[in-house]
Steps between C-alpha positions, in 0.01 A plus 500: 500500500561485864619786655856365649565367154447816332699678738792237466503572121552848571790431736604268228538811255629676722788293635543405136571851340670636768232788516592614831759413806486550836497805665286668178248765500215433248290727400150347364318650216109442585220606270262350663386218280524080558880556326619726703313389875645116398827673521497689776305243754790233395766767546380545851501176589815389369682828633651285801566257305677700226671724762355769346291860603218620279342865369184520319450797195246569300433763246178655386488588111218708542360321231150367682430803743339381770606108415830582509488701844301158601772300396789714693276452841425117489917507460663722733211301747623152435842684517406640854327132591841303482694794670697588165588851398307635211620758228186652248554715252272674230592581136321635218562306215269626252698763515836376520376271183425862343862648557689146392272437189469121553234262592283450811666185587884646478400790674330351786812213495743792520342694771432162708903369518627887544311530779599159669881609419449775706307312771760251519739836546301628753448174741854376402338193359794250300202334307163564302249241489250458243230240439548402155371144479565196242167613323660859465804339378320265215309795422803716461651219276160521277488839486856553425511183232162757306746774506781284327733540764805276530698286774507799728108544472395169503717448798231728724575633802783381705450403877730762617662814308788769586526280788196699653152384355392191567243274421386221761198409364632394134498150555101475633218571219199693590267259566739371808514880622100502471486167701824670745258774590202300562606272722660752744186724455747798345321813369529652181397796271431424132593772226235520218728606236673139541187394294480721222596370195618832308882358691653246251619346881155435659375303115776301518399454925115435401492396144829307361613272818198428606459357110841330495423335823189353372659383162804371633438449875554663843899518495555784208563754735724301693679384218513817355641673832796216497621573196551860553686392795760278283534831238555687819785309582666545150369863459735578878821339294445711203405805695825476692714417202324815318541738826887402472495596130342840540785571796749381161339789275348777700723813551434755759235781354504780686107604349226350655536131263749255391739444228579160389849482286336273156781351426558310821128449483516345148730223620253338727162247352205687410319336828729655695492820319124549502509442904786788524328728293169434770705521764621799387171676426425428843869690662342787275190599669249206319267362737369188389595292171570574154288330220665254257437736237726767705752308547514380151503846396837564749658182392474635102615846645787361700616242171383745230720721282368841581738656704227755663183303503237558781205314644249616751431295776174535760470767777747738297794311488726471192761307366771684289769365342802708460886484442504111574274497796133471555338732765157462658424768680256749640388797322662771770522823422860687477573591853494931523689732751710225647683693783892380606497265764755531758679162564503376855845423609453255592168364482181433232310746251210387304444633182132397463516687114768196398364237719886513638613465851832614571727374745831676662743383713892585589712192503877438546741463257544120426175331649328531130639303221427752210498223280222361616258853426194471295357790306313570752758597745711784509863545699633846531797590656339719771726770548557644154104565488334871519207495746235466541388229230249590285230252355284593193400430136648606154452903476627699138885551447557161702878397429672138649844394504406128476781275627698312229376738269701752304433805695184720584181510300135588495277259706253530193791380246529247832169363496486494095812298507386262713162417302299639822138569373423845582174461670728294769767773551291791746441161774929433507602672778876644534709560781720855512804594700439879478443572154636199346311161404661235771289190413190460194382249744466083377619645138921685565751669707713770482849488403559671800475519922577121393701303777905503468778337725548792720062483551424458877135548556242374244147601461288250354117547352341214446182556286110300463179464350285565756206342427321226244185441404259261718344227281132418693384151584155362403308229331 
């Protein structure tokens, strides 16, 4: 292929997916092999073009000792040879494979897109480049179709995700990169282990394509590629339809998990259902997918009869189901010696044991409509408080005058009354005015330091999860 034609089809992908705009830093993951080189060279000569500034990284696995340091020089050089900054880093991931108890591949997969997160961070890089190919992608198809994966498998990997990885090179096959690199006399390092066949990946590289192209001619991969790109295209609808649904049934967990409300859930199809329950797996902690069989198992738990059925899910998640709702959560162990917090006034505490940020302000009387509150925010009228307020969890002898209710009782009576599993009850954190429980924050007020007529300064807490899990990216 000549070379301005092979560089036109990666403008052409480009341009097409809208992987980056003007003005963008890209960061460039580089391993060193024809893949990766093909992706950088074309990068760096379409950066005018694309209006766009480039970063090279490159992480060692420490998997080939003195390969792998090889491999990190021949890249921060051709790094340093077009003028580009270069970020290396080093990670040992036969033992980080030790610690998460999963394969080779996953761990070195995990290790690989956490460190170009945080190289991105670091450079302020918008984008992150990889040099996936259309061979990767037909062999992702194969690979997943063996593992009986549906639309969402079969629809491989997507030219650009999160709006931050992208994929250039997914319209070009291998054999066009090989030809790429050639012709412009581009170097390259090879990685032995790409040959072994002990990786299902590399027999379905060597063995099975290379047999379906001779059966059934040259354009299998090709073919195969395209139509992961037309279940891509559904997959996005149904993804976005199923990320509106989980908004519909998730309510706010104040443990590190989620908890999705099953009867909302019920009332949507079961494709939609089995993407939510993924989805949510993923806003728990899950890095990578579940397995049909796993999700089968929380579609049965979620439509079953048992009211306190349980299924274990990989990396020590679990999914609960309890009083109407179905947690999946972390295992986290009940937070000890919690101290008070003082609350800022005004201003922000974090409450890293609840995963809650809390948020104070004074306002006037009259710019907030108090209609308009969710559970998650509080209004107080501000001068019939004691200070300072206090912030803390549940502690023995706990009473609450909930408001609307019939007058004061014990938070535990509280808590059992409103079907609050116990495990969940040590991560709710409460707000006190002196002695007295002001707020049990997302769940109930007090009857009391509540607004009135003659109320002329408010205080208002506003409360948040402060952080959700990060799903990874890879093929």
């Amino acid at each position: 292929m000549p070379f301005s034609a092979f560089l036109e089809k990666v403008f052409r992908t480009i341009t097409r997916h809208g992987l980056v705009v003007r003005g963008d830093r890209v960061l460039v993951a580089v391993s060193g092999g024809p893949d990766s080189m093909a992706l950088l060279e074309s990068l760096y000569l379409l950066r005018e073009r694309l209006s766009i500034s480039l970063s090279v990284a490159h992480l060692d696995h420490a998997l080939r000792g003195s390969e792998s340091a090889r491999d990190a020089r021949f890249v921060q050089s051709e790094a340093e040879k077009r003028g580009l900054p270069f970020v290396g880093g080093k990670e040992d991931v036969i033992a980080f494979r030790k610690t998460r108890r999963c394969s080779l591949e996953e761990a070195a997969r995990e290790v690989r897109y956490r460190f170009l997160r945080d190289s991105a961070a670091s450079l302020g890089a918008q984008r992150i480049a990889l040099g996936h190919t259309a061979s990767d992608q037909a062999e992702t198809v194969l690979l997943n179709l063996l593992r009986g994966s549906g639309r969402r498998g079969l629809a491989g990997m997507p030219a650009v995700r999160q709006g931050v990885w992208i994929r250039p090179l997914l319209n070009c096959l291998r054999a066009e990169v090989e030809d790429f690199l050639k012709e412009q006399g581009i170097p390259f390092v090879l990685d032995p282990t790409n040959a072994l066949r002990v990786y299902r990946r590399n027999r379905i590289r060597h063995d099975l394509l290379p047999k379906m192209e001779e059966e059934f001619g040259p354009g299998v991969t090709r073919a195969l590629a395209r139509s992961a790109e037309l279940l891509a295209r559904e997959e996005e609808f149904l993804e976005a339809r199923a990320r509106e649904a989980l908004r519909d049934v998730a309510q706010e967990n104040f443990t590190r998990g989620i908890a999705l409300r099953l009867e909302k859930l019920q009332h949507y199809p079961l494709p939609i259902r089995s993407r939510v329950l993924r989805l949510a797996a993923g806003e728990a902690g899950l890095l990578g997918a579940l397995t049909f069989r796993q999700v089968e198992s929380l579609l049965n738990l979620a439509g079953g009869t048992d009211p306190s059925g349980e299924v274990a899910l990989p990396r020590g998640l679990r999914a609960q189901r309890e009083y109407g709702l179905l947690h999946i959560t972390v295992p986290v162990n009940t937070p000890e010696n919690v101290e008070p917090s003082e609350l800022p006034m005004p201003g922000v505490l974090e409450l890293p044991w609840c995963r809650t940020r809390l948020i104070v302000s004074l306002v006037e009387r009259g710019t907030t409509d108090l209609s308009q509150l969710t559970a998650m925010e509080a209004l107080f009228d501000a001068e019939a408080l004691v200070y300072p307020l206090r912030v803390r969890n549940r502690a023995p002898g706990d009473r609450f005058e909930p408001l609307g209710g019939p007058g004061g009782k014990k938070l535990k009576e509280y808590f059992i009354d409103e079907k609050i599993p116990r495990r969940r009850r040590d991560f709710i954190p409460l707000v006190l005015s002196g002695e007295r429980i002001l707020w049990v924050v997302g769940r109930r007020l007090s009857s009391w330091a509540r607004p009135t007529g003659r109320t002329r300064h408010l205080l208002r807490i506003r409360a948040e999860i402060m952080d959700t899990a990060v799903s990874g990216d890879g093929k």
